[in-house]
C-alpha positions as CSV (number, residue, x, y, z in Angstrom):
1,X,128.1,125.6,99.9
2,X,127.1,123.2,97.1
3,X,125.7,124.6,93.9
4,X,123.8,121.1,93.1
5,X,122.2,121.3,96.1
6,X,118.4,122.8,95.7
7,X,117.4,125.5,98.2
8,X,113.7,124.8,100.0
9,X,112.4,127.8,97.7
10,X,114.1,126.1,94.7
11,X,112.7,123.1,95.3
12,X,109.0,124.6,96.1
13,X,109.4,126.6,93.1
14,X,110.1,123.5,91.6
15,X,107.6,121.7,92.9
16,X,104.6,124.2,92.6
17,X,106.0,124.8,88.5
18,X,105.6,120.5,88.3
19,X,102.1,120.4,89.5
20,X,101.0,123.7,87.4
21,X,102.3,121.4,84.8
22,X,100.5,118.2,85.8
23,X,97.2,120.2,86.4
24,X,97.4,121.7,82.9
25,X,97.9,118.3,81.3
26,X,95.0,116.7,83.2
27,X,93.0,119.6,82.0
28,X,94.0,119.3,78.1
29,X,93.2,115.7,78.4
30,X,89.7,116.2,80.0
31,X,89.4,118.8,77.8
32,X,90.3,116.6,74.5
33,X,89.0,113.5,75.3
């Protein structure tokens, strides 16, 4: 098996942590501006 290569639950985890991230950004700038 290859360590570089992500899981599916790595890569949702991933994926779910970037959007929290995006969401939260979105928010402070609403929130800001």
């Amino acid at each position: 098996m290859d360590d570089n290569v992500l899981s599916v639950d790595d890569a949702r985890i991933a994926i779910t942590a970037i959007d929290h991230a995006i969401d939260e950004v979105k928010g402070a700038q609403l929130h800001w501006f």
